[in-house]
N, C-alpha and C positions, 0 to 999 in steps of 0.2 A: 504493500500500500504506500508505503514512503518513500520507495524508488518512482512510480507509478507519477504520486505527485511531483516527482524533481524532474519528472522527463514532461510536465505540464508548458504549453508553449510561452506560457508569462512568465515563467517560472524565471529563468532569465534574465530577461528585462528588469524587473522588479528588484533581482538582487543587484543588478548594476545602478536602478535610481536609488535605492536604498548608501551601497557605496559611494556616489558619489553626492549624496545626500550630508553623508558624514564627512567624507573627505574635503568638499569646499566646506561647509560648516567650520569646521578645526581651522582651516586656511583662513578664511574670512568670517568670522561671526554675523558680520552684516548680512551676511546672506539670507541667515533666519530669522533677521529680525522681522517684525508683521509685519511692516511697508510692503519687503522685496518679497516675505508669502502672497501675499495679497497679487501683488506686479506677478508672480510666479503662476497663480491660482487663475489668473485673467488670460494670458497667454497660452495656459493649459485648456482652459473650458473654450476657448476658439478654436484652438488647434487641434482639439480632439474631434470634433465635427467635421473638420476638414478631414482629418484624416479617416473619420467614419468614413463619408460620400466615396474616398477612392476604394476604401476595404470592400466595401460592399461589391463593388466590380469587379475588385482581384476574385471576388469570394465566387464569381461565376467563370473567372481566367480570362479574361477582358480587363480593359484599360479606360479611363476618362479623362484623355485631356482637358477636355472643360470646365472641370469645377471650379478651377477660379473664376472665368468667364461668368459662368451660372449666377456662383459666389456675388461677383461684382455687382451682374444685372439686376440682383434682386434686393442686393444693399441699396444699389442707387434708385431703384423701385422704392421700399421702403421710406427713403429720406426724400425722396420728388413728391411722392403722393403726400405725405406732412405738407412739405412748403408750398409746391403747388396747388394744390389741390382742397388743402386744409381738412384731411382726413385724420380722425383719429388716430393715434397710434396703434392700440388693436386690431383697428380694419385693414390700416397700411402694411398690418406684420401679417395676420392673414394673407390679404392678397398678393403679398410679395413671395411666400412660402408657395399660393400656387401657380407662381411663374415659376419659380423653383422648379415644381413639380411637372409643368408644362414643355420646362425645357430639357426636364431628366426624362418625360415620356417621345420624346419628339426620338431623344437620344434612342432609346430603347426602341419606337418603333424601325428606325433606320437600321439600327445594324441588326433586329430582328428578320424584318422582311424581304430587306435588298440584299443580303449576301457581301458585303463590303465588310473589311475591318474596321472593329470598332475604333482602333487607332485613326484609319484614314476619317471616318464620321467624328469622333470627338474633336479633331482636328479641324476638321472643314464649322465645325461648329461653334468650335472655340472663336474661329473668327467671326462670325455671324452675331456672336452674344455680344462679344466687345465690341463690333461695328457699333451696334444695335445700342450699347453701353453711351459710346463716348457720342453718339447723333441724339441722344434723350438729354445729356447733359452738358454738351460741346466741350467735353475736355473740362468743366467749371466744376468744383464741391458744391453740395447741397448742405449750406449752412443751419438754415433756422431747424434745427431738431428742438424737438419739445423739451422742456427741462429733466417732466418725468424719464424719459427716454434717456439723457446723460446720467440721472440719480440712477437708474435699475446699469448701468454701464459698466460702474463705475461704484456704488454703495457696496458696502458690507452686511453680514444678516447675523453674523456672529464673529467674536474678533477678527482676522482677517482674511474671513471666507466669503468674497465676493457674491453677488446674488447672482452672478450667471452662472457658478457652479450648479446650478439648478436645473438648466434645460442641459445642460451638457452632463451630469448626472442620469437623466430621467433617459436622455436618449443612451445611454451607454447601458443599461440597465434593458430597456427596451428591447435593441437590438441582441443583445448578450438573450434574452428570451425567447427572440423568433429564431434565430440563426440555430438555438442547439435546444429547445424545446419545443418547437412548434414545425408541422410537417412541410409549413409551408420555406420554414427555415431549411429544411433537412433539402428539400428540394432543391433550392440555392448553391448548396456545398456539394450536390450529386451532382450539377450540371459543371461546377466547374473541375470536378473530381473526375467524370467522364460523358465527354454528351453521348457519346452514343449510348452508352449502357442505360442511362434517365431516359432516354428515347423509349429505349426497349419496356423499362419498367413502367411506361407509360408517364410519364413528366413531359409536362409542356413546355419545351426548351423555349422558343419565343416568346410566352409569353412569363417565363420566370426571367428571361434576358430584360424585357421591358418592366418587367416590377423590380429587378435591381436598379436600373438608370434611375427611375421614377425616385427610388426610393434615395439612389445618390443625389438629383437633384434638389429632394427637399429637404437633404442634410445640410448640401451646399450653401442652400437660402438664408436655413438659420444661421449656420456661420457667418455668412455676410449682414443679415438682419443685429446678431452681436454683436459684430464688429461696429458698425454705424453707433450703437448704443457706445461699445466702450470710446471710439476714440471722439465720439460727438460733431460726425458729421458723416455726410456722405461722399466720399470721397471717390472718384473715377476709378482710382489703381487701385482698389480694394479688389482681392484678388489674383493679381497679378503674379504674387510669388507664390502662391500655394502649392504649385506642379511637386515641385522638389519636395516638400513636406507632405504633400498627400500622401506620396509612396515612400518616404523612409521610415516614417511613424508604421503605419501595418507591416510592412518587412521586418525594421527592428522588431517589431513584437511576433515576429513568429509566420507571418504570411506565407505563402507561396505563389507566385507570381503567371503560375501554369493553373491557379484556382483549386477548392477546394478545400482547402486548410486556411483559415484564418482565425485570429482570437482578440476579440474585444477586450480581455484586460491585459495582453501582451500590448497592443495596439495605445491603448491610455497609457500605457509602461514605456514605449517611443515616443507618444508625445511629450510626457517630463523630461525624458532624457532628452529631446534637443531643445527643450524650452530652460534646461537644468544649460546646457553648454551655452547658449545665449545668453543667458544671465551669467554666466563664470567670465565669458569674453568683456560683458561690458565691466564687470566689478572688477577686473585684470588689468583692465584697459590697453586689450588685446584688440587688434581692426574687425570690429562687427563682420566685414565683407568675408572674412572666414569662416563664417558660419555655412557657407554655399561649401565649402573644400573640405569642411569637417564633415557636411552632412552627405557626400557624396562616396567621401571613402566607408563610410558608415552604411550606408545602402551595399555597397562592394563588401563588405564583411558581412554583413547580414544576411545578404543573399549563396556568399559560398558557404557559410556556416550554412543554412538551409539546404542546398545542395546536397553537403557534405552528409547531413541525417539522412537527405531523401533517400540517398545510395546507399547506406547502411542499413535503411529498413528496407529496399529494396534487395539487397543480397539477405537478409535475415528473413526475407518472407518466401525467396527464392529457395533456401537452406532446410526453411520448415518442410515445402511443398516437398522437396523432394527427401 
């Protein structure tokens, strides 16, 4: 049972956020202080969403260039309908989630029906959102956000545990429920584990391919819709960097990039750990822009560790058989 647990795919992760949890702490005490929790705690409950919307994809063995795109159009959906339009904040978060979700099913119909790589569709898409992005707001920020809207951004709910650990909680919890309790979860991790054999068992590979996008798109949105909240405004480039964080965060936590194996708290365990080296670079006062060199060799280790198991349970199940 205790080996069982140590071969768990966060297992991991978790003891690396943990070491270097302690290891900058000793270094730097300011690190723990509640401010930099709090700065730590905001950067995590973003970044986990984002790295949701890409897991979800790997979890069927496809890919989503577009989530930042998505991200962006629906951030700046969000803060346009406030200023413009003078829409509630609720109604704006609403309808901005189902662009989100409109633009994750467009995804999902495409590379469902036509036969094309999801890379080439995400791709072609990614442009289309951003076009669609910077002609809604010509390249300008969408300033007036509601005040409520920078308080929930931005407030604490208990020492220094921000209130958007809340939706970034609820969704991690959620998913962690469909993906490995729920049939329609199991579905998911068959298609990206083998479509043909999901075929055979009767699974409807198209349309489980269009309920993952769907469901990366409306990850996407809240991210972007959080994002507007924390930095209090809407800003065009929101978005922008996500690519590279999308897929290092589920990797490091254990992903597989052929689909089928993915793990929601490996996954939260890669988002601290580059949101943990972020914060160590600016408290070092090391060139932030390294954070791109760190997070890249980090995807390269992650994915040949990954490898490196998938070939030892593959000769180990090869070993049994015969």
């Amino acid at each position: 049972m205790k080996r069982e647990f140590l071969k768990q795919d966060w297992f991991g992760p978790f003891i690396v956020t943990l070491l270097a949890i302690v290891i900058v702490g000793a270094l730097k005490p300011s690190f723990l202080s509640p401010f930099n929790i709090q700065i730590l705690l905001l950067a995590i409950s973003v970044n986990a969403l984002v790295a949701f919307s890409q897991m979800v994809i790997i979890a069927i063995g496809q890919m989503n260039l577009s989530v930042g795109a998505i991200g962006g159009l629906a951030a700046i959906s969000f803060a346009g309908m406030m200023e413009i339009w003078g829409l509630p904040w609720p109604l704006a978060a609403v309808l901005s989630l189902g662009i989100g979700l409109f633009a994750g099913l467009t995804n999902g119909l495409l590379c469902a029906y036509t036969g094309i790589s999801a890379f080439v569709i995400t791709l072609a898409t990614l442009s289309v959102f951003k076009g669609i992005n910077l002609g809604i707001t010509e390249a300008q920020p969408f300033y007036d956000v509601p005040e409520v809207v920078k308080w929930l951004g931005n407030a604490t709910m208990v020492g220094p545990i921000p209130w958007l650990v809340v939706p970034f909680a609820l969704s991690a919890i959620a998913l962690w429920y469909l993906l490995f309790r729920l049939p329609l979860g199991r579905s998911v991790l068959a298609v990206g584990g083998n479509t043909h054999a999901a075929e055979l068992s009767g699974i409807s590979v198209p349309w489980i391919v269009v309920f993952a996008h769907s469901a990366s798109g409306l990850l996407a949105a809240l991210a972007g819709i959080m994002l507007v909240a924390r930095l209090q405004l809407g800003q065009p480039s929101i978005g922008d960097d996500w690519l590279i964080l999308s897929f290092a965060a589920p990797i490091i936590g254990g992903a597989i990039l052929t689909g089928g194996r993915v793990s929601v708290g490996g996954t939260c365990c890669g988002v601290a750990i580059v949101a943990i080296i972020t914060q160590v670079l600016v408290l070092f006062n090391i060139d932030p822009f390294l954070v791109q060199v760190v997070l890249g060799g980090l995807i390269l280790w992650a994915v040949s560790v990954n490898r490196i198991r998938e070939v030892r349970e593959q000769r180990k199940a090869a070993a049994g058989a015969s």
